[in-house]
C-alpha positions in Angstrom: 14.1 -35.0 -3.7 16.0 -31.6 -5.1 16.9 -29.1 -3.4 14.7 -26.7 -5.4 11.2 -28.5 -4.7 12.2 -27.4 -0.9 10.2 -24.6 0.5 11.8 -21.9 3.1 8.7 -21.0 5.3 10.5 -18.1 6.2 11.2 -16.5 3.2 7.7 -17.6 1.5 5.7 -16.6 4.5 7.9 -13.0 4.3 6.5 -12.7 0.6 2.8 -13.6 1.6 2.7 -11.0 4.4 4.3 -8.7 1.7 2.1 -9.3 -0.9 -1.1 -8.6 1.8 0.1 -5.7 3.1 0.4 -4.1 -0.7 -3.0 -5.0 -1.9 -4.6 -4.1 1.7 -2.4 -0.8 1.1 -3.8 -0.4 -2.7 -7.2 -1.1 -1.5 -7.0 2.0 1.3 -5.8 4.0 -1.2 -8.3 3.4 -3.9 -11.2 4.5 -1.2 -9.5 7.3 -0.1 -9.1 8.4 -3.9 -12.3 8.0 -4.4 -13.6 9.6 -1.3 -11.3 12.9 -2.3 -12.7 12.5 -5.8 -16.1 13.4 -4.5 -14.9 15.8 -2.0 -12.6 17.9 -4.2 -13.2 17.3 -7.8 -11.2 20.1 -9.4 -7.9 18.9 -7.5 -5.2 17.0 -9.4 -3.7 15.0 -7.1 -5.3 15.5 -3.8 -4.4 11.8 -2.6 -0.6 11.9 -2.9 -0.6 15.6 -1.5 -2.5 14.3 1.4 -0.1 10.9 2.1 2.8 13.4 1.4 1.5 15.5 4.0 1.0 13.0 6.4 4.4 11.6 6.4 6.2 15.0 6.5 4.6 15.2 9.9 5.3 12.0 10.8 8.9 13.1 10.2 8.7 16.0 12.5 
């Protein structure tokens, strides 16, 4: 058996959670642009302003 047929559970099970926690984290913020899409129309980016926000604060 080679070496490179060998899975690391660790490293593969560090992607998988990765890989979740990016599409759970697309999918929140595909609701929330399209709940501020509704509730402010005319605004361009009303999403990033509002994530920028929040983590500014989180900062303080």
């Amino acid at each position: 058996m080679s070496d490179k047929n060998v899975v690391d559970f660790a490293t593969a099970g560090a992607r998988h959670k990765h890989e979740r926690m990016h599409r759970d984290k697309e999918e929140k913020v595909e609701s929330l642009r399209e709940r501020f899409e509704q509730a402010l129309p005319d605004k361009k980016t009303p999403v990033k302003d509002y994530l920028r926000k929040k983590r500014a604060k989180k900062k303080r």
